[in-house]
C-alpha positions as CSV (number, residue, x, y, z in Angstrom):
1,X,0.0,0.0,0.0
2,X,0.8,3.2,-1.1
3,X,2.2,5.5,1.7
4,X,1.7,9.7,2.2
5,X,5.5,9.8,0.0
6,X,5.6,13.3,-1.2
7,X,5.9,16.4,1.2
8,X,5.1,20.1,-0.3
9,X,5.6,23.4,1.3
10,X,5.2,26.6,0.1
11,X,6.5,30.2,2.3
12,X,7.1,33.1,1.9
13,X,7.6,36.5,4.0
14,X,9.6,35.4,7.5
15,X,10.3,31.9,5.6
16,X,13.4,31.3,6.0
17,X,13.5,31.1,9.8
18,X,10.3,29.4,10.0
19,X,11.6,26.7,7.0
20,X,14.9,26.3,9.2
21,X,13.0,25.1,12.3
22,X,11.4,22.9,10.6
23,X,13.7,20.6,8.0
24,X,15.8,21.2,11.1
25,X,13.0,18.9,13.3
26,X,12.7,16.3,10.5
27,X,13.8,13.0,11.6
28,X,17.1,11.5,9.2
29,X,14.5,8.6,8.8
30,X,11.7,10.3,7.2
31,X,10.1,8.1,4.5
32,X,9.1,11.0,2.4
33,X,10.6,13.5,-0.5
34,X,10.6,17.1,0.7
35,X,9.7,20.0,-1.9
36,X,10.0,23.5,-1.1
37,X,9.0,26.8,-2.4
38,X,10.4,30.1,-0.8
39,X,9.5,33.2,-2.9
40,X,12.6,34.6,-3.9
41,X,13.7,37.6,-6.4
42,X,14.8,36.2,-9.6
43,X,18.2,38.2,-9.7
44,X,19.2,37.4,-6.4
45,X,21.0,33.8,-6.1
46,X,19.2,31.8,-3.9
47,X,21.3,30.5,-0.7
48,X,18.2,28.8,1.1
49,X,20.1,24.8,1.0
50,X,22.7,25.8,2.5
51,X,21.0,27.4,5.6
52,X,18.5,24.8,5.9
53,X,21.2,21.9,5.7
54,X,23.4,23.5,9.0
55,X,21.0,21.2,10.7
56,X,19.0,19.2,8.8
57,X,19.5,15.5,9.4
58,X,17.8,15.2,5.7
59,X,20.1,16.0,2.7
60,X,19.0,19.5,1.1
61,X,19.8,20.8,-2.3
62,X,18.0,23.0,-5.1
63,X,16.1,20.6,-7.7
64,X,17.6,19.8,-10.7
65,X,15.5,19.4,-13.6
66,X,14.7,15.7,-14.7
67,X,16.2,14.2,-11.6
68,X,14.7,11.3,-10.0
69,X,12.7,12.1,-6.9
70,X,14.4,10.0,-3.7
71,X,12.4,9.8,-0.3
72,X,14.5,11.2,2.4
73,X,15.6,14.0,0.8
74,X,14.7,17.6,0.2
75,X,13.9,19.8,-3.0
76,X,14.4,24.0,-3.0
77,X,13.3,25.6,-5.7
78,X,16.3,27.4,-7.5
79,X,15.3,31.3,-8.7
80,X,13.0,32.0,-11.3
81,X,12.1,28.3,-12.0
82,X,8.4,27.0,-11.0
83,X,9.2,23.3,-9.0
84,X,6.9,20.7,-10.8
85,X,6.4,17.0,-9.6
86,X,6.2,14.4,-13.1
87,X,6.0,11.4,-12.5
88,X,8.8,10.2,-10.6
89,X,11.1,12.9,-11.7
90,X,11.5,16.7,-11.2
91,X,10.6,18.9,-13.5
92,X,11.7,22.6,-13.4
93,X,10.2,25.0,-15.8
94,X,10.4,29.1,-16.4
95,X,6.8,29.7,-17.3
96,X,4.7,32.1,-16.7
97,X,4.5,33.4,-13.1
98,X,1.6,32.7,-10.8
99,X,0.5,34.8,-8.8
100,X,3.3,37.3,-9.6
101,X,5.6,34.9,-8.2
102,X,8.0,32.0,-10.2
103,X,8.6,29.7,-8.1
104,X,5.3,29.5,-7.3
105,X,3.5,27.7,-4.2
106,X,0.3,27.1,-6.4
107,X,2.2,25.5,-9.2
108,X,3.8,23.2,-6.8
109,X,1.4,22.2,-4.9
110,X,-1.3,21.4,-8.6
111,X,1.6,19.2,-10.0
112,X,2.1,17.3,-6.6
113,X,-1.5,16.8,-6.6
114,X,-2.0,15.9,-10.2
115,X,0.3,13.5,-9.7
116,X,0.5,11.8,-6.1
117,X,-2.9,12.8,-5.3
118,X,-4.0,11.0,-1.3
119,X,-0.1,10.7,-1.4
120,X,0.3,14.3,-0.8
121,X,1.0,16.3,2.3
122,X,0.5,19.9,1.6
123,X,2.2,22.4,3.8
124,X,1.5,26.7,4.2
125,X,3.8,28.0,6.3
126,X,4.6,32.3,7.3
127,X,3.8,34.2,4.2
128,X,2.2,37.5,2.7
129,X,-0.9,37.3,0.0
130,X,-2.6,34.0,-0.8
131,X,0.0,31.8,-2.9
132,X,-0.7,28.6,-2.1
133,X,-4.4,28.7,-1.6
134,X,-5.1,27.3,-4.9
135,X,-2.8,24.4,-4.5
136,X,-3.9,23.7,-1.1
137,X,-7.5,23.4,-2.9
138,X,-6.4,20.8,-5.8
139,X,-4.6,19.0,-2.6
140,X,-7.9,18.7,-1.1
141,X,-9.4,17.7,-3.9
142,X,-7.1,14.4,-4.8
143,X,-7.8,13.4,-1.3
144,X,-4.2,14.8,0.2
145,X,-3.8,16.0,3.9
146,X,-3.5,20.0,4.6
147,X,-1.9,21.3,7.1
148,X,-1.3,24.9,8.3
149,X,1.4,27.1,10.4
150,X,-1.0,28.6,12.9
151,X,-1.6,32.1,12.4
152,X,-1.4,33.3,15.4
153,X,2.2,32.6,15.7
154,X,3.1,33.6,12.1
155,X,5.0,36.2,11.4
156,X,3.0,37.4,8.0
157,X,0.1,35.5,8.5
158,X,-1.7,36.2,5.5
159,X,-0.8,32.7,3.7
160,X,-2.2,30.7,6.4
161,X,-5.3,32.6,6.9
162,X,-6.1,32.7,3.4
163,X,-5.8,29.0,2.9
164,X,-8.2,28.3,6.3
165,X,-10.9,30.5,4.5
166,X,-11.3,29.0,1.6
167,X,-10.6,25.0,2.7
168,X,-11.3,23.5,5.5
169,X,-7.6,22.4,6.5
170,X,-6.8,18.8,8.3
171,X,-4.2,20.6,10.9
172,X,-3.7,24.3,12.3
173,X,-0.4,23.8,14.3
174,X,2.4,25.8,15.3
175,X,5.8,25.5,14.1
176,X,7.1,23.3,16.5
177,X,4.1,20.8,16.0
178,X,4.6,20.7,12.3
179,X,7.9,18.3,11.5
180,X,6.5,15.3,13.8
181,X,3.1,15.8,12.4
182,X,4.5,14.9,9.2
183,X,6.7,12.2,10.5
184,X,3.6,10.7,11.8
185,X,1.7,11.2,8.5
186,X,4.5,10.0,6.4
187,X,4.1,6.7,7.2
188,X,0.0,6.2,7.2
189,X,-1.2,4.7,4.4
190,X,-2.9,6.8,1.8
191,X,-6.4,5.8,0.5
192,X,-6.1,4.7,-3.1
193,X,-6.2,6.8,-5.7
194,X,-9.0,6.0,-8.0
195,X,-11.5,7.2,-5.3
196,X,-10.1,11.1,-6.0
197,X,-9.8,11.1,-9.9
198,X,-7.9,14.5,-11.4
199,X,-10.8,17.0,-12.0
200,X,-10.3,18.6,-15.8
201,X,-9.3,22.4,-14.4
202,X,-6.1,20.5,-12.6
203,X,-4.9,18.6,-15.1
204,X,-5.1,21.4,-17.8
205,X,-3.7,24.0,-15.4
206,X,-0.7,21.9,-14.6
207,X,-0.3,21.2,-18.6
208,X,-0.1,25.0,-18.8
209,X,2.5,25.2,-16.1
210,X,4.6,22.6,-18.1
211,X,4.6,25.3,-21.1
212,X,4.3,21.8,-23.8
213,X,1.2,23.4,-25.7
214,X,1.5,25.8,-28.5
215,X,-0.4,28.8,-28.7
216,X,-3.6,27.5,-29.6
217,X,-3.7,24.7,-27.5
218,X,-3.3,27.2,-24.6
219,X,-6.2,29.3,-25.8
220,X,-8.5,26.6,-25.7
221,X,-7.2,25.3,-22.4
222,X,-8.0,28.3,-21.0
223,X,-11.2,28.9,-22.7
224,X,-12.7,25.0,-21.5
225,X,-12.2,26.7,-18.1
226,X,-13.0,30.0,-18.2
227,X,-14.7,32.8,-19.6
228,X,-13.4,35.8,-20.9
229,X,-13.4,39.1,-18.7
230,X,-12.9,43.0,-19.4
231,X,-10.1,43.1,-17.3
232,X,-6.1,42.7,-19.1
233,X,-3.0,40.8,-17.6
234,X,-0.8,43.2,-15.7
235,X,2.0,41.0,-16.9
236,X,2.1,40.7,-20.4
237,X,-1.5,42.8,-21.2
238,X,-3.4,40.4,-22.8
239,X,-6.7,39.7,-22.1
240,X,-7.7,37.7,-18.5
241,X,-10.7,34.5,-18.1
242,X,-12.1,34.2,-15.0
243,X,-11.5,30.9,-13.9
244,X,-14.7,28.8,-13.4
245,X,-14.2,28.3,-9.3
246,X,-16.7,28.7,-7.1
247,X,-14.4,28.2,-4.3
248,X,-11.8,30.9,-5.2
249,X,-12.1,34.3,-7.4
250,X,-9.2,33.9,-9.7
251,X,-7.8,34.9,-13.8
252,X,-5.9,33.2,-16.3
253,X,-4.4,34.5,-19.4
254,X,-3.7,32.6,-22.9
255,X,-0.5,33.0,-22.0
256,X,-0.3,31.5,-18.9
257,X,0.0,34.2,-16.4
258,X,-2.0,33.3,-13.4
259,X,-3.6,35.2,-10.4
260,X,-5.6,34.9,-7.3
261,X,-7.9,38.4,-6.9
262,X,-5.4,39.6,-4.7
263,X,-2.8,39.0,-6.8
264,X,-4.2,40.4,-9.6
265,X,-5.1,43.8,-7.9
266,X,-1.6,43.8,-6.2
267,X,0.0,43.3,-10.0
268,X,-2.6,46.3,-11.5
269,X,-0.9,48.0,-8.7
270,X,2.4,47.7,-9.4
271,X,1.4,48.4,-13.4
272,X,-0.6,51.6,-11.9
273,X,2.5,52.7,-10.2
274,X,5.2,52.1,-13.3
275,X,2.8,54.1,-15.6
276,X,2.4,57.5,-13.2
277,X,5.9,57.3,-13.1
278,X,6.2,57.4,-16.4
279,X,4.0,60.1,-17.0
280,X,6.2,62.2,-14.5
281,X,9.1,61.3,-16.3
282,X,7.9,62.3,-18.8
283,X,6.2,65.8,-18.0
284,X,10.3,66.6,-16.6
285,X,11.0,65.8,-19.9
286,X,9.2,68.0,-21.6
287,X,10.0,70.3,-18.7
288,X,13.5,70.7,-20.0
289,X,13.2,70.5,-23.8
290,X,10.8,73.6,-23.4
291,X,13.3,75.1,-21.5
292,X,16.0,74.7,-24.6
293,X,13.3,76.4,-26.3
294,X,12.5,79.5,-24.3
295,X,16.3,80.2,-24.3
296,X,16.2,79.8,-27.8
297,X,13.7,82.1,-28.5
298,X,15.0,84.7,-26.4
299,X,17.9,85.2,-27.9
300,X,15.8,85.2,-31.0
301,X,13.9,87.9,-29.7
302,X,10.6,85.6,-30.5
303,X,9.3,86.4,-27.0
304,X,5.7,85.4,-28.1
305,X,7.2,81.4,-28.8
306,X,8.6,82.0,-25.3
307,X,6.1,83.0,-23.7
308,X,4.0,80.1,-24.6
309,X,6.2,77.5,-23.7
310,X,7.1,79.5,-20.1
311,X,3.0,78.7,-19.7
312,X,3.9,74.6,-20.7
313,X,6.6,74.7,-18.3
314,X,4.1,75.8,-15.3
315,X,1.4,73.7,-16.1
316,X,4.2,70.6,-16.9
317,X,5.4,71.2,-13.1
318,X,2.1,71.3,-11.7
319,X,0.7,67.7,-13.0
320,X,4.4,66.4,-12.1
321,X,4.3,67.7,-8.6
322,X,0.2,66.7,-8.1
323,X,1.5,62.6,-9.7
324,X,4.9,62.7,-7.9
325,X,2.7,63.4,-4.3
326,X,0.3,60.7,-5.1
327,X,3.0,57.9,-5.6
328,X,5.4,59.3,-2.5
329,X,1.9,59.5,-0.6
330,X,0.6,55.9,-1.7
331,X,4.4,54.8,-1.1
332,X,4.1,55.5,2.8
333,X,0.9,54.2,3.1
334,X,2.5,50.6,2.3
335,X,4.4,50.6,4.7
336,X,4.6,48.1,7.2
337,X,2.3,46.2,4.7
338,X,5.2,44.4,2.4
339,X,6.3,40.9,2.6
340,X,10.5,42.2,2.2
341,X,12.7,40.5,4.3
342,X,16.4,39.3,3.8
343,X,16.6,36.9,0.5
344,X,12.1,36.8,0.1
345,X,10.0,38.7,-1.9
Protein backbone atom coordinates (compact mmCIF):
# COMPACT_ATOMS: atom_id res chain seq x y z
CA UNK A 1 0.00 0.00 0.00
CA UNK A 2 0.79 3.20 -1.05
CA UNK A 3 2.23 5.48 1.66
CA UNK A 4 1.73 9.70 2.24
CA UNK A 5 5.48 9.76 0.00
CA UNK A 6 5.64 13.26 -1.15
CA UNK A 7 5.89 16.36 1.16
CA UNK A 8 5.10 20.13 -0.28
CA UNK A 9 5.58 23.41 1.35
CA UNK A 10 5.20 26.56 0.12
CA UNK A 11 6.50 30.17 2.32
CA UNK A 12 7.14 33.08 1.94
CA UNK A 13 7.56 36.54 4.01
CA UNK A 14 9.63 35.41 7.48
CA UNK A 15 10.31 31.87 5.65
CA UNK A 16 13.39 31.33 5.95
CA UNK A 17 13.50 31.06 9.83
CA UNK A 18 10.30 29.42 9.97
CA UNK A 19 11.61 26.73 6.99
CA UNK A 20 14.86 26.27 9.16
CA UNK A 21 12.99 25.12 12.27
CA UNK A 22 11.39 22.88 10.62
CA UNK A 23 13.70 20.63 8.02
CA UNK A 24 15.80 21.18 11.12
CA UNK A 25 13.05 18.87 13.34
CA UNK A 26 12.67 16.33 10.55
CA UNK A 27 13.83 13.00 11.57
CA UNK A 28 17.13 11.48 9.20
CA UNK A 29 14.48 8.60 8.77
CA UNK A 30 11.65 10.31 7.18
CA UNK A 31 10.12 8.05 4.50
CA UNK A 32 9.11 10.95 2.44
CA UNK A 33 10.56 13.49 -0.47
CA UNK A 34 10.58 17.07 0.65
CA UNK A 35 9.70 19.97 -1.92
CA UNK A 36 10.00 23.54 -1.09
CA UNK A 37 9.03 26.77 -2.44
CA UNK A 38 10.43 30.07 -0.76
CA UNK A 39 9.52 33.22 -2.89
CA UNK A 40 12.57 34.62 -3.94
CA UNK A 41 13.73 37.55 -6.39
CA UNK A 42 14.81 36.19 -9.62
CA UNK A 43 18.18 38.19 -9.74
CA UNK A 44 19.21 37.43 -6.43
CA UNK A 45 21.04 33.85 -6.12
CA UNK A 46 19.25 31.83 -3.95
CA UNK A 47 21.28 30.53 -0.68
CA UNK A 48 18.23 28.75 1.09
CA UNK A 49 20.05 24.79 0.98
CA UNK A 50 22.73 25.77 2.53
CA UNK A 51 20.99 27.40 5.62
CA UNK A 52 18.47 24.77 5.88
CA UNK A 53 21.22 21.94 5.74
CA UNK A 54 23.39 23.53 9.00
CA UNK A 55 21.04 21.22 10.67
CA UNK A 56 18.99 19.17 8.83
CA UNK A 57 19.53 15.53 9.43
CA UNK A 58 17.84 15.18 5.74
CA UNK A 59 20.11 15.96 2.71
CA UNK A 60 18.95 19.46 1.05
CA UNK A 61 19.83 20.80 -2.31
CA UNK A 62 17.97 23.04 -5.10
CA UNK A 63 16.14 20.60 -7.67
CA UNK A 64 17.61 19.84 -10.73
CA UNK A 65 15.46 19.36 -13.63
CA UNK A 66 14.73 15.69 -14.70
CA UNK A 67 16.17 14.17 -11.56
CA UNK A 68 14.75 11.31 -10.01
CA UNK A 69 12.66 12.05 -6.93
CA UNK A 70 14.42 10.03 -3.65
CA UNK A 71 12.43 9.81 -0.32
CA UNK A 72 14.48 11.18 2.40
CA UNK A 73 15.61 14.05 0.78
CA UNK A 74 14.68 17.61 0.22
CA UNK A 75 13.88 19.78 -2.97
CA UNK A 76 14.40 23.95 -2.95
CA UNK A 77 13.35 25.63 -5.69
CA UNK A 78 16.26 27.40 -7.48
CA UNK A 79 15.27 31.25 -8.69
CA UNK A 80 12.97 31.96 -11.27
CA UNK A 81 12.05 28.33 -12.01
CA UNK A 82 8.41 26.96 -11.00
CA UNK A 83 9.21 23.32 -9.05
CA UNK A 84 6.88 20.69 -10.79
CA UNK A 85 6.36 17.03 -9.60
CA UNK A 86 6.19 14.42 -13.13
CA UNK A 87 6.05 11.38 -12.46
CA UNK A 88 8.84 10.16 -10.58
CA UNK A 89 11.07 12.89 -11.67
CA UNK A 90 11.50 16.73 -11.16
CA UNK A 91 10.65 18.94 -13.52
CA UNK A 92 11.68 22.58 -13.37
CA UNK A 93 10.22 25.01 -15.76
CA UNK A 94 10.43 29.05 -16.36
CA UNK A 95 6.76 29.69 -17.26
CA UNK A 96 4.67 32.11 -16.72
CA UNK A 97 4.55 33.43 -13.13
CA UNK A 98 1.64 32.72 -10.75
CA UNK A 99 0.51 34.84 -8.81
CA UNK A 100 3.25 37.25 -9.57
CA UNK A 101 5.58 34.88 -8.23
CA UNK A 102 7.95 32.02 -10.21
CA UNK A 103 8.57 29.73 -8.15
CA UNK A 104 5.32 29.50 -7.30
CA UNK A 105 3.55 27.66 -4.25
CA UNK A 106 0.34 27.11 -6.44
CA UNK A 107 2.20 25.46 -9.25
CA UNK A 108 3.78 23.23 -6.76
CA UNK A 109 1.37 22.24 -4.93
CA UNK A 110 -1.26 21.39 -8.56
CA UNK A 111 1.59 19.19 -10.00
CA UNK A 112 2.06 17.31 -6.60
CA UNK A 113 -1.53 16.75 -6.59
CA UNK A 114 -1.99 15.92 -10.16
CA UNK A 115 0.31 13.48 -9.69
CA UNK A 116 0.46 11.83 -6.11
CA UNK A 117 -2.93 12.84 -5.27
CA UNK A 118 -4.03 11.01 -1.35
CA UNK A 119 -0.09 10.70 -1.42
CA UNK A 120 0.35 14.26 -0.84
CA UNK A 121 1.01 16.25 2.31
CA UNK A 122 0.55 19.87 1.56
CA UNK A 123 2.24 22.45 3.83
CA UNK A 124 1.52 26.66 4.25
CA UNK A 125 3.85 28.05 6.26
CA UNK A 126 4.61 32.34 7.33
CA UNK A 127 3.85 34.22 4.20
CA UNK A 128 2.18 37.53 2.75
CA UNK A 129 -0.87 37.30 -0.04
CA UNK A 130 -2.55 33.98 -0.76
CA UNK A 131 0.04 31.84 -2.86
CA UNK A 132 -0.75 28.56 -2.05
CA UNK A 133 -4.36 28.68 -1.61
CA UNK A 134 -5.14 27.34 -4.89
CA UNK A 135 -2.83 24.44 -4.49
CA UNK A 136 -3.88 23.67 -1.15
CA UNK A 137 -7.54 23.41 -2.89
CA UNK A 138 -6.44 20.78 -5.83
CA UNK A 139 -4.61 19.03 -2.58
CA UNK A 140 -7.89 18.66 -1.06
CA UNK A 141 -9.37 17.71 -3.93
CA UNK A 142 -7.07 14.42 -4.79
CA UNK A 143 -7.83 13.42 -1.28
CA UNK A 144 -4.25 14.77 0.18
CA UNK A 145 -3.77 15.99 3.90
CA UNK A 146 -3.52 20.02 4.60
CA UNK A 147 -1.89 21.33 7.11
CA UNK A 148 -1.33 24.90 8.30
CA UNK A 149 1.40 27.15 10.41
CA UNK A 150 -0.97 28.60 12.91
CA UNK A 151 -1.62 32.12 12.39
CA UNK A 152 -1.35 33.31 15.37
CA UNK A 153 2.21 32.59 15.71
CA UNK A 154 3.09 33.55 12.06
CA UNK A 155 5.01 36.21 11.40
CA UNK A 156 3.03 37.41 7.99
CA UNK A 157 0.05 35.53 8.45
CA UNK A 158 -1.73 36.21 5.48
CA UNK A 159 -0.76 32.70 3.70
CA UNK A 160 -2.18 30.69 6.38
CA UNK A 161 -5.32 32.62 6.89
CA UNK A 162 -6.12 32.67 3.36
CA UNK A 163 -5.78 28.95 2.86
CA UNK A 164 -8.15 28.35 6.28
CA UNK A 165 -10.93 30.53 4.48
CA UNK A 166 -11.27 28.97 1.63
CA UNK A 167 -10.62 24.97 2.73
CA UNK A 168 -11.33 23.46 5.54
CA UNK A 169 -7.56 22.43 6.53
CA UNK A 170 -6.76 18.84 8.27
CA UNK A 171 -4.18 20.57 10.92
CA UNK A 172 -3.68 24.28 12.29
CA UNK A 173 -0.37 23.77 14.32
CA UNK A 174 2.39 25.77 15.26
CA UNK A 175 5.80 25.46 14.12
CA UNK A 176 7.10 23.35 16.45
CA UNK A 177 4.11 20.82 16.00
CA UNK A 178 4.59 20.73 12.27
CA UNK A 179 7.89 18.26 11.55
CA UNK A 180 6.46 15.32 13.81
CA UNK A 181 3.10 15.80 12.36
CA UNK A 182 4.54 14.87 9.18
CA UNK A 183 6.69 12.21 10.48
CA UNK A 184 3.62 10.74 11.76
CA UNK A 185 1.73 11.21 8.48
CA UNK A 186 4.46 10.01 6.37
CA UNK A 187 4.11 6.70 7.23
CA UNK A 188 0.01 6.16 7.19
CA UNK A 189 -1.23 4.69 4.37
CA UNK A 190 -2.93 6.82 1.80
CA UNK A 191 -6.42 5.79 0.51
CA UNK A 192 -6.06 4.70 -3.14
CA UNK A 193 -6.21 6.80 -5.71
CA UNK A 194 -9.01 6.02 -8.02
CA UNK A 195 -11.54 7.22 -5.33
CA UNK A 196 -10.15 11.10 -5.98
CA UNK A 197 -9.75 11.11 -9.89
CA UNK A 198 -7.90 14.53 -11.38
CA UNK A 199 -10.77 17.04 -12.05
CA UNK A 200 -10.26 18.62 -15.78
CA UNK A 201 -9.30 22.43 -14.39
CA UNK A 202 -6.11 20.54 -12.56
CA UNK A 203 -4.91 18.64 -15.07
CA UNK A 204 -5.07 21.35 -17.84
CA UNK A 205 -3.67 23.95 -15.36
CA UNK A 206 -0.70 21.85 -14.63
CA UNK A 207 -0.33 21.21 -18.62
CA UNK A 208 -0.07 25.04 -18.77
CA UNK A 209 2.52 25.25 -16.13
CA UNK A 210 4.58 22.61 -18.07
CA UNK A 211 4.59 25.27 -21.06
CA UNK A 212 4.33 21.79 -23.79
CA UNK A 213 1.18 23.43 -25.69
CA UNK A 214 1.45 25.76 -28.46
CA UNK A 215 -0.40 28.78 -28.71
CA UNK A 216 -3.63 27.48 -29.59
CA UNK A 217 -3.68 24.69 -27.53
CA UNK A 218 -3.28 27.22 -24.56
CA UNK A 219 -6.25 29.32 -25.79
CA UNK A 220 -8.50 26.61 -25.66
CA UNK A 221 -7.19 25.31 -22.42
CA UNK A 222 -8.02 28.29 -20.96
CA UNK A 223 -11.18 28.87 -22.71
CA UNK A 224 -12.68 25.01 -21.51
CA UNK A 225 -12.23 26.69 -18.10
CA UNK A 226 -13.03 30.04 -18.20
CA UNK A 227 -14.73 32.80 -19.58
CA UNK A 228 -13.35 35.79 -20.94
CA UNK A 229 -13.37 39.12 -18.73
CA UNK A 230 -12.94 42.96 -19.40
CA UNK A 231 -10.07 43.12 -17.33
CA UNK A 232 -6.13 42.71 -19.14
CA UNK A 233 -3.04 40.85 -17.59
CA UNK A 234 -0.78 43.19 -15.70
CA UNK A 235 1.96 41.01 -16.92
CA UNK A 236 2.14 40.72 -20.42
CA UNK A 237 -1.47 42.80 -21.22
CA UNK A 238 -3.40 40.40 -22.75
CA UNK A 239 -6.72 39.68 -22.11
CA UNK A 240 -7.68 37.73 -18.47
CA UNK A 241 -10.67 34.48 -18.06
CA UNK A 242 -12.13 34.20 -15.00
CA UNK A 243 -11.48 30.93 -13.93
CA UNK A 244 -14.71 28.79 -13.37
CA UNK A 245 -14.22 28.31 -9.30
CA UNK A 246 -16.73 28.70 -7.11
CA UNK A 247 -14.40 28.18 -4.25
CA UNK A 248 -11.85 30.95 -5.21
CA UNK A 249 -12.10 34.35 -7.43
CA UNK A 250 -9.23 33.92 -9.72
CA UNK A 251 -7.77 34.86 -13.81
CA UNK A 252 -5.86 33.20 -16.35
CA UNK A 253 -4.43 34.52 -19.36
CA UNK A 254 -3.73 32.59 -22.86
CA UNK A 255 -0.52 33.00 -22.02
CA UNK A 256 -0.33 31.46 -18.88
CA UNK A 257 0.01 34.20 -16.39
CA UNK A 258 -1.97 33.32 -13.44
CA UNK A 259 -3.59 35.21 -10.39
CA UNK A 260 -5.62 34.89 -7.27
CA UNK A 261 -7.86 38.39 -6.93
CA UNK A 262 -5.43 39.62 -4.66
CA UNK A 263 -2.82 38.98 -6.82
CA UNK A 264 -4.25 40.39 -9.60
CA UNK A 265 -5.07 43.83 -7.91
CA UNK A 266 -1.61 43.84 -6.24
CA UNK A 267 -0.01 43.35 -10.00
CA UNK A 268 -2.65 46.33 -11.52
CA UNK A 269 -0.87 48.05 -8.71
CA UNK A 270 2.43 47.68 -9.44
CA UNK A 271 1.42 48.42 -13.39
CA UNK A 272 -0.56 51.59 -11.94
CA UNK A 273 2.49 52.74 -10.21
CA UNK A 274 5.19 52.10 -13.27
CA UNK A 275 2.82 54.06 -15.59
CA UNK A 276 2.43 57.46 -13.23
CA UNK A 277 5.87 57.28 -13.08
CA UNK A 278 6.20 57.37 -16.44
CA UNK A 279 4.04 60.08 -17.04
CA UNK A 280 6.16 62.22 -14.49
CA UNK A 281 9.10 61.29 -16.28
CA UNK A 282 7.92 62.32 -18.84
CA UNK A 283 6.24 65.83 -17.96
CA UNK A 284 10.25 66.61 -16.59
CA UNK A 285 11.02 65.77 -19.86
CA UNK A 286 9.20 67.95 -21.61
CA UNK A 287 9.99 70.35 -18.73
CA UNK A 288 13.49 70.65 -19.95
CA UNK A 289 13.23 70.53 -23.80
CA UNK A 290 10.79 73.65 -23.39
CA UNK A 291 13.31 75.13 -21.51
CA UNK A 292 16.02 74.69 -24.57
CA UNK A 293 13.35 76.35 -26.32
CA UNK A 294 12.54 79.47 -24.34
CA UNK A 295 16.29 80.20 -24.28
CA UNK A 296 16.21 79.83 -27.84
CA UNK A 297 13.67 82.08 -28.50
CA UNK A 298 14.99 84.72 -26.35
CA UNK A 299 17.94 85.24 -27.87
CA UNK A 300 15.82 85.23 -30.97
CA UNK A 301 13.92 87.87 -29.68
CA UNK A 302 10.56 85.61 -30.47
CA UNK A 303 9.27 86.39 -26.99
CA UNK A 304 5.69 85.43 -28.06
CA UNK A 305 7.23 81.42 -28.83
CA UNK A 306 8.58 81.96 -25.34
CA UNK A 307 6.11 83.05 -23.65
CA UNK A 308 3.99 80.08 -24.55
CA UNK A 309 6.25 77.50 -23.70
CA UNK A 310 7.07 79.52 -20.14
CA UNK A 311 3.00 78.68 -19.73
CA UNK A 312 3.85 74.61 -20.74
CA UNK A 313 6.60 74.71 -18.32
CA UNK A 314 4.11 75.75 -15.30
CA UNK A 315 1.39 73.73 -16.12
CA UNK A 316 4.16 70.64 -16.87
CA UNK A 317 5.39 71.25 -13.11
CA UNK A 318 2.12 71.25 -11.70
CA UNK A 319 0.72 67.71 -13.05
CA UNK A 320 4.38 66.37 -12.13
CA UNK A 321 4.32 67.65 -8.62
CA UNK A 322 0.19 66.68 -8.08
CA UNK A 323 1.46 62.61 -9.68
CA UNK A 324 4.92 62.67 -7.87
CA UNK A 325 2.72 63.45 -4.27
CA UNK A 326 0.30 60.70 -5.10
CA UNK A 327 2.96 57.92 -5.57
CA UNK A 328 5.39 59.28 -2.55
CA UNK A 329 1.94 59.52 -0.63
CA UNK A 330 0.62 55.91 -1.75
CA UNK A 331 4.37 54.77 -1.14
CA UNK A 332 4.14 55.46 2.84
CA UNK A 333 0.86 54.21 3.06
CA UNK A 334 2.46 50.60 2.26
CA UNK A 335 4.45 50.58 4.69
CA UNK A 336 4.59 48.13 7.15
CA UNK A 337 2.34 46.23 4.69
CA UNK A 338 5.18 44.37 2.38
CA UNK A 339 6.27 40.89 2.63
CA UNK A 340 10.49 42.25 2.22
CA UNK A 341 12.65 40.48 4.33
CA UNK A 342 16.44 39.30 3.79
CA UNK A 343 16.58 36.92 0.52
CA UNK A 344 12.10 36.83 0.09
CA UNK A 345 9.98 38.72 -1.92
Amino acid sequence: MATRDIIVIGASAGGVAALSKLVAALPGDLPAAVFIVLHIPAEVPSFLPGILSRESLLPVAHALNGEKIERGRVYVAPPDQHLLIEGEHVKLVHGPKENLHRPSIDALFRSAARGAGSRVIGVVLTGARDDGTVGMHAIKQRGGITIVQDPGEAPFPSMPMSVMQEIKVDYSRPLHEIAPLLDELSRQTAEEEGRYPVPDEIEIESRIAEQEMNGDELLASVERIGRISKITCPDCHGALWEIADEHILRYRCHVGHAFSAESLSDGQSQMLEFALWSAVRALEEQMVLARRIIERARRANRLRAAKAFEKRVREAEVHSSVIRQLLLSAQKGDIGQSETTTGED
